[in-house]
C-alpha positions in Angstrom: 9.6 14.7 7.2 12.3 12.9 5.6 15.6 11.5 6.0 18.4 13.1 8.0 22.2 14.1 6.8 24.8 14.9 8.1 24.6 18.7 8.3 20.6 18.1 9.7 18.9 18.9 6.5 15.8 17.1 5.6 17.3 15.8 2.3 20.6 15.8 0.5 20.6 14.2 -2.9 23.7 13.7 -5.2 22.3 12.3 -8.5 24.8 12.4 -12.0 22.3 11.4 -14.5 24.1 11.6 -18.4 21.3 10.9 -20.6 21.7 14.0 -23.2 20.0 12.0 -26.4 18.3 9.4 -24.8 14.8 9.6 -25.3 11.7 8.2 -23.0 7.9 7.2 -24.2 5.5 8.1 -22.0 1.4 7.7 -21.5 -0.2 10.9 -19.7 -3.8 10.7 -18.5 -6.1 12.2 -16.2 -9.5 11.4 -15.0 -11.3 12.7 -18.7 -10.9 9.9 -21.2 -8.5 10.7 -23.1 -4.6 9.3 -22.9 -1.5 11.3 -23.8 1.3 9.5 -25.9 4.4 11.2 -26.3 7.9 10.7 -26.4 11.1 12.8 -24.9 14.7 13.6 -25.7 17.0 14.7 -23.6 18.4 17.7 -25.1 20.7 19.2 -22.7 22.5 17.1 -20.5 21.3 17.1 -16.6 23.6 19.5 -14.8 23.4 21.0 -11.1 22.0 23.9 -13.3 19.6 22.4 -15.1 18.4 20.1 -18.3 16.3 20.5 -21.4 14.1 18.0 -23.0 11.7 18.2 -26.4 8.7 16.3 -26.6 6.7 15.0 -29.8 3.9 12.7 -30.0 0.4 14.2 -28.7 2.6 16.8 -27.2 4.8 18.8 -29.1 7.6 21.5 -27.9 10.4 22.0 -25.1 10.9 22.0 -21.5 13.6 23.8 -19.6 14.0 22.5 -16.1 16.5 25.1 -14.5 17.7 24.9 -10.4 18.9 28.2 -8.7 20.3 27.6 -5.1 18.4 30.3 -3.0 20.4 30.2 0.5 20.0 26.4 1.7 16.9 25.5 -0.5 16.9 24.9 -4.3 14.5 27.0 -6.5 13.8 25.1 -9.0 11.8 26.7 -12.4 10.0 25.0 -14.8 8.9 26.1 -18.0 7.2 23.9 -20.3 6.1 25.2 -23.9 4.0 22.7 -25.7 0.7 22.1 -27.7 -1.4 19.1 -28.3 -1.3 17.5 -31.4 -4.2 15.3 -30.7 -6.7 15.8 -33.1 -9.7 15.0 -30.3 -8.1 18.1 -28.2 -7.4 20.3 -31.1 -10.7 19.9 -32.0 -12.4 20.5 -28.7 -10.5 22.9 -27.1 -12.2 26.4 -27.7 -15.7 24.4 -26.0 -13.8 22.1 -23.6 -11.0 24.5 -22.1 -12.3 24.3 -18.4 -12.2 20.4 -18.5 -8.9 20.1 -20.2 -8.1 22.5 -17.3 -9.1 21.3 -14.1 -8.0 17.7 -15.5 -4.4 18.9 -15.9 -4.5 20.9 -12.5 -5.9 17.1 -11.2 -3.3 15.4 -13.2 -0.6 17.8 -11.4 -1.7 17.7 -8.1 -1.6 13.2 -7.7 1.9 14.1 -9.3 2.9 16.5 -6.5 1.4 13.9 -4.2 3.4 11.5 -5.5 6.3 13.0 -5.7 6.2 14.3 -2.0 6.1 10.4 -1.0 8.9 9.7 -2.9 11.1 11.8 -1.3 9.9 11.1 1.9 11.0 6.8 0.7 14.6 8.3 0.1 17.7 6.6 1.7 17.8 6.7 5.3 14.3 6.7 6.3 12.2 4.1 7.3 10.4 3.2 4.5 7.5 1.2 5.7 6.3 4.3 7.8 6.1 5.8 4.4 3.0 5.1 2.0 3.6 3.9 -1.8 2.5 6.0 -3.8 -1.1 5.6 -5.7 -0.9 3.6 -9.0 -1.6 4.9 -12.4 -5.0 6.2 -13.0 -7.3 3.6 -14.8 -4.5 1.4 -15.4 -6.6 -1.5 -15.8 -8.0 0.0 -19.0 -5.3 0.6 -20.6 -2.2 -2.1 -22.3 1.0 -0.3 -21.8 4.1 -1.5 -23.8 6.6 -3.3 -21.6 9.5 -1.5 -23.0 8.9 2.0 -23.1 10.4 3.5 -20.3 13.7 2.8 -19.2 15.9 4.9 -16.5 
């Protein structure tokens, strides 16, 4: 599936990431016609245990991202706590709740899918045998900012 390391696993990453503060703007959307804008903040710093963030914007609240080694995989557990603070959603919500659901189990799955790829792209593999992942839904629609998300 992926790349090979020396002890045979299919990955091995070591990633030191200090960002505690810095904050990211995003755009979120799914196949209903709507778009998400919100912003994050690092609010713990990125450990081998684990990192915090807050979001604000059309999103509001915290995420916990915590990593457990479980033998010689990593669990990792995600809980995010936030509400919209889009009006349109606000509004809608009690009628449109299936939509808003099965667009965010949508939006979810072409993340998995893209994520899968990109570990499967990771150092040591041959990355032309390896698809790039699909681009951002309706992108054409949409202007995005040229400076809001920097690594």
């Amino acid at each position: 599936m992926g790349g090979t390391s020396k002890n045979g696993a299919d990955y091995e990453f070591l990633t030191v990431w200090r960002v505690a503060g810095r904050a990211f703007s995003l755009h979120s959307k799914g196949w209903l016609p709507y778009t998400l804008r919100w912003r994050f903040t690092v609010t713990e710093p990125i450990t081998e245990r684990g990192l915090a963030i807050s979001a604000s914007g059309d999103l509001s609240g915290t995420v916990r991202w915590t990593f457990e080694q479980d033998g010689p995989e990593t669990m990792v557990t995600y809980d995010w706590r936030v509400s919209t603070s889009k009006p349109l959603l606000r509004r809608l919500s009690w009628l449109l709740k299936p939509a808003f659901a099965a667009n965010h189990r949508w939006a979810m799955a072409r993340g998995q899918e893209g994520l899968a790829l990109e570990l499967r792209r990771r150092p040591g593999t041959d990355r032309a045998k390896v698809p790039r992942p699909a681009p951002p839904t309706f992108a054409s629609r949409y202007r995005w900012p040229r400076s809001t998300t920097h690594a």
